[in-house]
N, C-alpha and C positions, 0 to 999 in steps of 0.2 A: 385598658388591658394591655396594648401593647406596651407603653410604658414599663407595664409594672414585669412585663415577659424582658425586654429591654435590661430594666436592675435585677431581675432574676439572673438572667443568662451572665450578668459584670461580676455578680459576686459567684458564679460558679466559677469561672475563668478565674476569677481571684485568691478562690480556694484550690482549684487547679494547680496552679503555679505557685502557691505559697510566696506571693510576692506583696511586703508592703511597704507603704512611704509615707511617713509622717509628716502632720502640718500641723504644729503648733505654733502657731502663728499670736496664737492667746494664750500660752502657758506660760507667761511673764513670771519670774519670782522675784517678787523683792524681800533682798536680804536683808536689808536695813532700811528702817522711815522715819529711826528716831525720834518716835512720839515720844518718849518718856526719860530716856536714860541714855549715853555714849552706846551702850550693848557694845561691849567689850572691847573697844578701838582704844588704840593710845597712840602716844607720838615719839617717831623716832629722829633724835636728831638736836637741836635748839631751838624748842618750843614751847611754849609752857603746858603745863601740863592741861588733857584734853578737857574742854569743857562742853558741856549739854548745852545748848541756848533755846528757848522755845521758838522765837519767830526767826531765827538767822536762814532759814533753808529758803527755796524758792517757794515752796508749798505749807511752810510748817515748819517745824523745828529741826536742829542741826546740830554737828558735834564745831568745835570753830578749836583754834588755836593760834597763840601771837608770839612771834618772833622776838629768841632772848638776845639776839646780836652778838650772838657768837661767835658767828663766821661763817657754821654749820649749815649746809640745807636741813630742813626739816619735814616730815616724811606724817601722812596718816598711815597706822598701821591697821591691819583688818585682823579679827580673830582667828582669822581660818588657820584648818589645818588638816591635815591627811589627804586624802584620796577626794580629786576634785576631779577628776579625768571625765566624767558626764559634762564638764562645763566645756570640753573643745568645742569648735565651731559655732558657739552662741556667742552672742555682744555681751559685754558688763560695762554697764552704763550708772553713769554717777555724774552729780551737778558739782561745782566749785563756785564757791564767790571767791575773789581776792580783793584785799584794799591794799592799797599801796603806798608809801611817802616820796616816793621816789621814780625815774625813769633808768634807773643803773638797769638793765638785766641782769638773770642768770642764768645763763643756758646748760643746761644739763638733762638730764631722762624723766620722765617725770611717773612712769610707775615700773615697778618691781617686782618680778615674778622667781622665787626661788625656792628651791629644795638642798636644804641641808647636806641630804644623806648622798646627794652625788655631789654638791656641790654647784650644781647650773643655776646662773641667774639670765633669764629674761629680762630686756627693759625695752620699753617704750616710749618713743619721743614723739608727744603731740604734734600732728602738725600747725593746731589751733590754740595760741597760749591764752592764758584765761584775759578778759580783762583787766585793769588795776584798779579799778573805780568802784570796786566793790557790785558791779552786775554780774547777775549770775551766767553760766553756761553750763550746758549741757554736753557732756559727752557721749561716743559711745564707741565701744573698741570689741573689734573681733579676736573673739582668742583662738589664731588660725594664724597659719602662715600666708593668709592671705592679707594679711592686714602688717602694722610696720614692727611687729618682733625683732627683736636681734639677739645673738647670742651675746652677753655684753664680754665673755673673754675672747670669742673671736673676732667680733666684728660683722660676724656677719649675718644675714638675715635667717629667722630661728626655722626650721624645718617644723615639719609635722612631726615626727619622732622625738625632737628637743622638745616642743610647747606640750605633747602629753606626757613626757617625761616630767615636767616639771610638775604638773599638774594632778598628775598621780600622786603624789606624795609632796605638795601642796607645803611650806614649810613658813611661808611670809609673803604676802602681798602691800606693797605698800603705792601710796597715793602721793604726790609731792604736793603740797599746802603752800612751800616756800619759792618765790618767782623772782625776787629784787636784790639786790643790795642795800638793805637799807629797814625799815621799820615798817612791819608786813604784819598782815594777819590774814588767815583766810579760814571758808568756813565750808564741809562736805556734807553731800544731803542723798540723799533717795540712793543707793547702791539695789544693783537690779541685774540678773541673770535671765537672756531676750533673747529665745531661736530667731536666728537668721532670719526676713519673710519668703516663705518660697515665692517664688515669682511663675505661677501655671500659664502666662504666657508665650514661655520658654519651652513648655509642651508640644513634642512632635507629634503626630496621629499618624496612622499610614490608613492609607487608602483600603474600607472593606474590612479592617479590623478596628476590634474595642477601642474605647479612650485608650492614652498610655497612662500610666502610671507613675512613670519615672521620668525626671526632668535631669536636662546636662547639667553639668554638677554639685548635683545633691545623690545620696547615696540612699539604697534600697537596700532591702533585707532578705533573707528567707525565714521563712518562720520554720520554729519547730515541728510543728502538727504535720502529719502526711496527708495528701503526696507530696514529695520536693521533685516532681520529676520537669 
């Protein structure tokens, strides 16, 4: 009984204050698993053109593509487009194999975040470059100024106003496939949109009052419904 007096009294306070805070901590989306088909990826750059492979992923199947010796980096392209601004502050997470023939590097950004309409490109430089041995790795990148964004015309690291700007109107994401100097191929698998995990250890309490609800830097809301007092 008192328990249940206990979650009575949390969810009146709760509705009180019109205060809430999400934990999706399991609302994983994946946007691509390439069971079947590319689903709409191509390549930008000097690559051949994308292919499906069934077992190339780490889990399963994969889009892969090999280097025409161009000169050219070569680029996975994602289908996206429009309005992606719900994806601020989550990971997109994706696996890469690379095979390599060579130890030349190329060091360059290795994904691409841009909008046409104003023109801003994002990029992103791994701090972890893939293997050459054809083992897989796993990524996983914050789309947040808290993670290594940059604006690629100024140089400098991308704000929160630039990464939802971009994101808003969402125009080309692209993945770098190509790492060497030399005869390369490499192969993309599992693409996946992951909330941040909140971390409720970081939960203050005060003394005499309810749990809190809200953790240092993670954002709350008010709800629509009254009271907002």
């Amino acid at each position: 009984m008192k328990k249940l007096k206990n979650i009575l009294i949390t969810l009146f306070f709760s509705m009180l204050l019109g205060l809430s805070i999400t934990n999706a901590q399991n609302d994983t989306t994946v946007l691509h698993s390439f069971d079947t088909s590319v689903e709409g990826w191509s390549i930008v750059g000097d690559g051949t053109e994308i292919e499906w492979r069934p077992n190339a992923g780490i889990s399963g199947s994969a889009i892969c593509s090999t280097d025409l010796g161009e000169g050219i980096l070569w680029y996975f392209q994602a289908p996206y487009q429009g309005d992606k601004s719900d994806w601020y502050g989550q990971i997109l997470k994706f696996s890469l194999k690379q095979q390599a023939s060579t130890l030349e590097w190329v060091d360059d950004y290795d994904l691409f975040l841009t909008n046409n309409t104003t023109g801003e490109t994002l990029v992103y430089d791994n701090p972890i470059d893939p293997p050459r041995n054809g083992q897989p790795i796993a990524y996983s990148i914050a789309l947040s100024e808290a993670d290594n964004w940059r604006n690629r015309h100024t140089g400098y690291p991308a704000t929160k106003t630039e990464i939802l700007s971009v994101l808003s109107s969402l125009s080309s994401l692209q993945i770098r496939g190509e790492y060497i100097n030399g005869a390369d191929s490499a192969c993309l698998d599992d693409i996946q949109i992951q909330p941040i995990p909140i971390d409720w250890t970081s939960r203050v309490d005060c003394v005499g009052a309810l749990p809190s609800r809200l953790l240092i830097g993670y954002e709350g809301r008010v709800l629509d419904n009254p009271p907002n007092r």
